[in-house]
Every structure is written in C-alpha cells, then in structure tokens.
N, C-alpha and C positions, 0 to 999 in steps of 0.2 A: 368330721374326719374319720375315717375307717380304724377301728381300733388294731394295734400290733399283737405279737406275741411274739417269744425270742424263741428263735428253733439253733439247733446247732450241728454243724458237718465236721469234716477233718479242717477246715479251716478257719475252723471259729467259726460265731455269733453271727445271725442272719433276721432280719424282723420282717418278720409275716405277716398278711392281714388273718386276722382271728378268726374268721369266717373259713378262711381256707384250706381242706382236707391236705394240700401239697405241701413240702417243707423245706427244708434250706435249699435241694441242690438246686429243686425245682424253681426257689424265687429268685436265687443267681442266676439264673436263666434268662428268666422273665426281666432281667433287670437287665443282662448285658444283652438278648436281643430283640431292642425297638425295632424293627426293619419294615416289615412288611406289612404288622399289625393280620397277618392271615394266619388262621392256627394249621395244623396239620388236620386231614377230612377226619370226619366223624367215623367212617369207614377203617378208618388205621385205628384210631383209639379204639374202635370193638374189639378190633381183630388184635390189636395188644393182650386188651384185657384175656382172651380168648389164648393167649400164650402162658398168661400169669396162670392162669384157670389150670390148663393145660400142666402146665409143670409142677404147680402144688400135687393135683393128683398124683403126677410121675415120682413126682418127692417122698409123699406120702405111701404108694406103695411099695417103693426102694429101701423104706423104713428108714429114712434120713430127716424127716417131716413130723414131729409132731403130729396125733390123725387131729388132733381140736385146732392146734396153730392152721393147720393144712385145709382145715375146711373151712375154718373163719376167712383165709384167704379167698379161698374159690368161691363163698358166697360174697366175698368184697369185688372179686373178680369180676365176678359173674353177673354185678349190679350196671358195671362199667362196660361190660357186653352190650348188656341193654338199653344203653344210652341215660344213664338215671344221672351220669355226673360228668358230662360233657364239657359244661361249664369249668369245669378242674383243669381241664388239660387247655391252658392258653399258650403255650409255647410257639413261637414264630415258628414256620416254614423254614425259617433263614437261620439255623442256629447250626451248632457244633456238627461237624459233616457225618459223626455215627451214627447221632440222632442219641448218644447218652442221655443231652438232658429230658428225653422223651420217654426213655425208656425207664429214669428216674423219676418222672413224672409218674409214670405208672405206679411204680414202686412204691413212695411215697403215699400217694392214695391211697393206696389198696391196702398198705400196712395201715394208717390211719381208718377206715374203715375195718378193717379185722380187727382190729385193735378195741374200737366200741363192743363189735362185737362179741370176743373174748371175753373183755373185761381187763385184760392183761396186756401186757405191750407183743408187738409182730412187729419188729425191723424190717425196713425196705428192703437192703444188702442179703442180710443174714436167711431171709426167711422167703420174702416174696423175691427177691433175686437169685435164688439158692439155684445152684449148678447151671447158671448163663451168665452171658456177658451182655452190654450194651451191643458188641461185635457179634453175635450170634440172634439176638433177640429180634435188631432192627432188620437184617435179610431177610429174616425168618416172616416177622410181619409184614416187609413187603410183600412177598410169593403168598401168607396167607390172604390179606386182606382183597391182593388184587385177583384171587383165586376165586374167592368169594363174591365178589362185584362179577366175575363173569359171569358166573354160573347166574347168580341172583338178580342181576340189571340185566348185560349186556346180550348174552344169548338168548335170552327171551324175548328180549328185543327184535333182535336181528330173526329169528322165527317169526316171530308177527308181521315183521316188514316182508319176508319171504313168502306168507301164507296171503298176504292184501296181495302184491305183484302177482301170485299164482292164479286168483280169483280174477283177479282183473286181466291178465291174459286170456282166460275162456270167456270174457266176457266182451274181448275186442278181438277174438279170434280170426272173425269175418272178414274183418275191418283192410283192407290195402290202401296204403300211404306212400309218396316219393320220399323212397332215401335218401341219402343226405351222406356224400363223403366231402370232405372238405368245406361243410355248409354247401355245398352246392349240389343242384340235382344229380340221382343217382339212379338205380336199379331201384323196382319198387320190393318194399319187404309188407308184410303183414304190421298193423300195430303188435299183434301179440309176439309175432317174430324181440321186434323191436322190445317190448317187456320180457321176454326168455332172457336176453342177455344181462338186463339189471337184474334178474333175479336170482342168474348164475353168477353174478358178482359174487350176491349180498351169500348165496350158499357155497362160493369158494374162500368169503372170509371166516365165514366161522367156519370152516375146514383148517382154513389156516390156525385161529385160535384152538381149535383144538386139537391141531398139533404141539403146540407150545407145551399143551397142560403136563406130560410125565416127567417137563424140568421145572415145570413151577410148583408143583408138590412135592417136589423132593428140598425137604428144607436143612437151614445152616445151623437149627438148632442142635445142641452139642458140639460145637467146636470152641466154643466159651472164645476165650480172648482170640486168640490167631490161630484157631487151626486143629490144634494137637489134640484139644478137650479137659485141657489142664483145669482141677476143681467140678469135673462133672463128673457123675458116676459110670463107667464105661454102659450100662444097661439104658440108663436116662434118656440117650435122645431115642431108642427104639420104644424107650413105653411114652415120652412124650407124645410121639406119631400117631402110637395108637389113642392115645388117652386126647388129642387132637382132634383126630378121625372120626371117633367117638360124639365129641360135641358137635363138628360138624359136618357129618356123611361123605364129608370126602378124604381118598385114600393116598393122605399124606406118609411121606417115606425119608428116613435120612437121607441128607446130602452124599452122594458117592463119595465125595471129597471134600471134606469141611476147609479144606486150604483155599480152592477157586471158589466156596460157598461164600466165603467171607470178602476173599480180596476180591472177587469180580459181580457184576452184575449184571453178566450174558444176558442170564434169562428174563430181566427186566428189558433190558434192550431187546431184546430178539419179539418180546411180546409189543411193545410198544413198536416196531417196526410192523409186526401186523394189523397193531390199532392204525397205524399211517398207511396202511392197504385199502382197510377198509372206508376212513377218512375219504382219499382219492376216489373209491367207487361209490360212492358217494357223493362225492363232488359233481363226478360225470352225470351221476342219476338228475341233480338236481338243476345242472346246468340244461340238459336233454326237455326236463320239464319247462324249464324257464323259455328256452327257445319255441317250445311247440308252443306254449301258453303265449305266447310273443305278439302281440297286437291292442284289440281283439281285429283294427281293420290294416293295419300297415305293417302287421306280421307275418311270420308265417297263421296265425290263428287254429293251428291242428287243432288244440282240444281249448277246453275252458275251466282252469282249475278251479277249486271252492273260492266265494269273494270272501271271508274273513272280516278285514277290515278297512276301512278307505287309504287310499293308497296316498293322498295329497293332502297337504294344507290349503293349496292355493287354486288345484284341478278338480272341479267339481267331478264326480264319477267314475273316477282315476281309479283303479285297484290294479295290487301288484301280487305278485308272485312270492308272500313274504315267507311262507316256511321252506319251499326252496333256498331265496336269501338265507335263512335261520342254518338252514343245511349248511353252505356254503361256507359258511364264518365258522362253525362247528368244525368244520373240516379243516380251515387254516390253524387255528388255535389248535386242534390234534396233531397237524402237523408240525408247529409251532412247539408243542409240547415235545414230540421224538426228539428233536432237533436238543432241546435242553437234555434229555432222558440220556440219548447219545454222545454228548458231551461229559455229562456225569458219569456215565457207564467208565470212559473212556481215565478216570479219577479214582482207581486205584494203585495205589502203591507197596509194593511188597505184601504187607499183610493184610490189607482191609482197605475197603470204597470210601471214601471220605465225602461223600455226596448223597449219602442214601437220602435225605428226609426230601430233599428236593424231585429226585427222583421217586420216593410214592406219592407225593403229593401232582407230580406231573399227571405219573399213571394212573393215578385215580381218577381225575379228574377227567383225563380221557376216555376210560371208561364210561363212567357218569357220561358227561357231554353226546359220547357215540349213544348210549343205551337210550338217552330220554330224546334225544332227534330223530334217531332210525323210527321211534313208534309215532312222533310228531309229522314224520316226513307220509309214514302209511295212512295213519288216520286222517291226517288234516289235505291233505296232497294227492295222494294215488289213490285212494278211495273209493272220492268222491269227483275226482275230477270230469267233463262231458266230454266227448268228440264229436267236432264241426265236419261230420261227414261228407255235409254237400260241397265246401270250401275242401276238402281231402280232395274228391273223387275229382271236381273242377282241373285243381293242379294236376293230378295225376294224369287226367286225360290231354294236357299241354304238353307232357313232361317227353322231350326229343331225346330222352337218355336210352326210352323204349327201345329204340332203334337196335340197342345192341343186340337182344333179339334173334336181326334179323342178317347177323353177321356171319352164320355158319350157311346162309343161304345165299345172301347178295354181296358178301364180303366186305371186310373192315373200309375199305374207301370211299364207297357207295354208301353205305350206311351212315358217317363222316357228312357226307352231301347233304343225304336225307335230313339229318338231326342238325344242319348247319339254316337250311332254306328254312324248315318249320319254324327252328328259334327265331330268323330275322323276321320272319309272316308271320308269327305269332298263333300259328295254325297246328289243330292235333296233327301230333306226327302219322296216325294209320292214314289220312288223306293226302298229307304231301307224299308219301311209301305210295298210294295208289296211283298218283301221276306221276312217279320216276322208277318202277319197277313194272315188270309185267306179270307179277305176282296176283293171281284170283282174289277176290274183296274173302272170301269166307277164309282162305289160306292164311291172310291178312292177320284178319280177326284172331283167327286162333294163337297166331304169333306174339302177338302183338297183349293177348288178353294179361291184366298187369296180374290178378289175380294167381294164372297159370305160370307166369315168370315166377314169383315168388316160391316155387318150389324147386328153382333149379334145374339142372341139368342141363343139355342139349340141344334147341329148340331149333324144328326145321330138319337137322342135320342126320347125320348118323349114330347119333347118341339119341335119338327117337325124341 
C-alpha cells in the first residue's frame, strides 16, 4: 500500500501519498474528480509553470518577494517548465470550471520544491501565488500556452505543408487535367492550378492565426479575483509581461480590460474558430486527394499516392488513401473540439468563465492534432505522390465540356449539340466540332488546345 502523510488546508486534515510533491487542495481534487481519468496537456502545465516563474520575478523586483524565497520559486518553477514533474500535476480535465484546483496544483509543487530548496518553508498562497488569482492565472495560461503551441507546433507546420504544395506545383506545372465542378467534368485547369489553391488555403489560414495573435498576448494577469486587481500591485502585471516576454521571446502585454480578460474567452473562441478554418481546408485537401487517388482502375486514377501500408485484411493488394483518412478524422475532432470551445466560450457569468480547463485542453489539443497532420499530410501524401499522365490526358481528350471554348464562336446552342452527340458516341469532341461546324481543322485545334484553355480569357472571340 502507498504510504500517507497528513497535509492540511482551511478545511482541515487531508492524507497524501508521501511520495507526492502536491498537497491538500491538490489531493481534494484528485479525490472529487474521477471523471475522465485525462489530465490537463503537458503544454498547459509548462506554460503554468512559466507564469509562477514569471511572477516570482515580478515579485521579487516589486520588492514584495523575498530575492531567496523568489528564486527558490523560479528554479522550482522553472523545473516544471521543462517537464521534470509532469507526473505531479494528475488533475482531471473535468474539474472546477476556473481550473483553481490547477492552479493549486501548481502552487503546491512549486512551494514544495522551493521549499527543499531553501531549506525553509515557501507557502503555495502566500508566496508562489503572491498577487494572482486562480481567475487571472488560468486565462492567462490559456493565451500563454496556446500562444506557444502556435508559434512552436503549428506554424511551422502549416509552412512545411505550404513549402511541399509550392514544390510540387512547379513540379506539375505542365501537367493539364479535367476539372471537376460538381464531380463532374468541367473546364480543363493545370494540376498546378489545381495545387495554388490548397496552397492558398493552407497560406490564408495562418494569415488567419496570425491575426488572432495581438488578442492572445494580451493577457488577464493582474486582474486577480474579478477584475479590479484587488491584492496585486498596480505595477505587477506590466513587469510580469515583460519578465514573461523575457523567458519566452514573445511580446506579451496586459489585458486592456481585466473585466472581459476574466469573464470572457473571445479570444480562445475567436482562435479556435480559425483552428476550425483551417480543419475544413484541410478536409477539402484531403478529400481532393482521395478522389484523384480513387481506383487505381475504376477510379478516377489522376495520381497514385505513397503505398504505406496494406489496405485490407481479406483483399490481397488493397492499399488505401490512409493519411488523407488521418486528415480527415483530424479535421472532425478540431471541428468537434470548436463546437465544445464555443460552448464554453459562451460559460461566463458576470465575473469569470467557469469553463476554462476544458476549453485549453480543447485548444490544445487542436493545435497539436492540426500541427502533427498538416506535416503527416506533406510528407507522407503530397510529396511523394505520382501522376497517371497517360490516364489524365486519355480523359481530357474525351472530355465534351471542351466545347465551351467554342461558345463565343459557334454559340451556346450549337456548342450544347456538339458536347451532347460526342458524350453519347463516346467520341473526342474536336472530331464531332469538325462534322457539325464549318470551322478549319487548325482553327479547331487552337480552340480546342486544353492546355491554352487553362489560361482563360476569350477564346475565338473578341476578347483575342
């Protein structure tokens, strides 16, 4: 049996396992929420620690801090940054809607590790809680941590996947293929055509996330309980910011208004709606592949993505389309994820969000998912994927949508005709156009060339 030890809160006696840096509030916690058995991401506990860190300094140069209590803190702090006591922080997902027992989780720790260190005691409240609240801490680490995961996972990501789509456009540049509106044949584009516009997705979502970023660094620290900054020193959260900034190179700034910092969580919602953009263009990417990949003979068969791994139990030679699928499930679960984020968002009352812990754990986690897919989907997927040229050019030379073409010359009805008899004969349409027009075979040709379509304009007419 794991031995105890008696810790004690404002409400009396609590028995700990002896082994564990955490203490009373933190194992009332653990005791009232069984739920989910999922702790909150690793990602949030750094970016905690990274607040405690953060504030000892602010403390300590406010001259409110002991400099020895204050630094015993920050190297206790600072261990929990770097993932040394992960294990410590077991707190459900599903607990108190401020995330207190998280934020006394911290606290707890971190005093107990200063504490060795010292040599002396360091109170969790008194010392590593000094001028915050659980209501100011936990906004505060959500806009850090998920601050953090963009810059560090997700944007680098999403450049990766940008830079494979960009390589692989000059490298299908030549390529002409039958479009496709409605699944059904269309005008012919370029393959690379066709890759510009996933790649303009993938470079208008992080346009998007990086519009969010001047409300997600403006953080809720210093508004302590509700708002006013009751117990923190009016100078505190501007040298927190920097003393922040500091450890981590990005140019975090007070909340303009610690009132909506606390009671709302806009800017978690408003970021998770662009994680749900990027999701969907994504989804599109992945679908797009899956179709061209579609055969390899009763498909369309456009390209032929990497084989990976066998596709069947029971079909001998079967391979499938899996890190598309992988996309695709990544995509429902982020959008799956908004859906809760937006809900939570929508879970403040008066003074403070009662829903935070679930909403970073959403947001993280959508991060994460988008960051390690998007490089999954380039490396394993667009890469490497081949094009079935001879099967392209086949279709495209069948394809009676040609016809339109030749609309500004022999007019939409005629044209209708042409592109109706070829489909039922099964016949390229520049041959059926030569026995129902009096249009010259080279005239034809030029019209008709799928290549010269793909560049738009006019063709025939007065638009050259």
């Amino acid at each position: 049996m794991t031995s105890l030890r008696v810790e004690h809160d404002s409400m009396g006696e609590v028995r700990v396992p002896s082994e564990a840096l955490w203490g009373a509030q933190t194992q009332r916690a653990v005791e009232n929420f069984r739920i989910s058995g999922r702790p909150l991401p690793p990602a949030f506990i750094r970016a905690l620690g990274l607040v405690k860190q953060a504030a000892a300094r602010a403390n300590r140069t406010l001259g409110l801090l002991d400099a020895g209590v204050a630094q015993a803190v920050e190297a206790a702090a600072a261990e929990v940054v770097a993932g040394q006591h992960d294990a410590q922080f077991p707190l459900d997902v599903f607990q108190t809607g401020s995330g207190t027992s998280s934020n006394m989780n911290a606290n707890e720790v971190i005093a107990a590790l200063a504490t060795r260190r010292l040599g002396s005691a360091v109170h969790a409240n008194d010392h590593v809680n000094m001028c915050q609240s659980s209501n100011d801490v936990i906004p505060t680490t959500i806009h850090l941590s998920a601050a953090l995961t963009l810059r560090r996972e997700l944007l680098p990501a999403l450049g990766h996947l940008r830079v494979t789509l960009e390589r692989k456009e000059r490298e299908l540049q030549g390529i002409v293929k039958t479009g496709r509106t409605h699944l059904m044949d269309a005008m012919p584009v370029t393959l690379a055509q066709e890759l510009s516009g996933w790649r303009t997705q993938i470079e208008n979502g992080v346009a998007r996330l990086e519009s969010v970023e001047p409300r997600l660094l403006a953080l809720a620290q210093g508004g302590t309980a509700v708002g006013t900054g009751i117990n923190a020193h009016p100078d505190f959260a501007r040298r927190f910011c920097a003393e922040l900034s500091a450890l981590t190179s990005l140019a975090f700034v007070p909340a303009r208004n610690y009132f909506e910092a606390l009671a709302a969580q806009d800017t978690a919602v408003e970021l998770s709606g662009q994680l749900k953009v990027i999701a969907v263009s994504l989804m599109k990417i992945a679908n797009d592949l899956r179709w061209m990949n579609s055969g390899p003979l009763a498909g369309l068969a456009e390209i032929a993505l990497p084989a990976l791994q066998p596709g069947s139990s029971i079909m001998p030679g079967k391979v499938n389309p899996v890190i598309p699928e992988a996309t695709t499930m990544v995509a429902a679960q982020v959008i799956g994820n908004d859906a809760a984020i937006t809900v939570a968002g929508q879970s403040g009352n008066f003074q403070l969000n009662v829903m935070l812990p679930v909403i970073a754990d959403n947001l993280l986690e959508s991060i994460r998912l988008l960051a390690s897919v998007a490089r999954a989907l380039a490396d394993s997927a667009i890469a490497g994927f081949r094009v079935n040229q001879a099967h392209i050019a086949a279709a495209l030379d069948r394809n009676p949508i040609l016809v339109t073409a030749l609309n500004p010359v022999i007019g939409y009805e005629k044209g209708a005709a042409i592109a109706k008899k070829a489909y039922e004969q099964g016949r390229p349409i520049r041959e059926v156009a030569a026995e129902m027009t009096d249009l010259p075979p080279e005239q034809l040709a030029k019209l008709l060339d799928p290549a010269e379509l793909t560049g738009g304009g006019i063709k025939g007419g007065g638009g050259g």
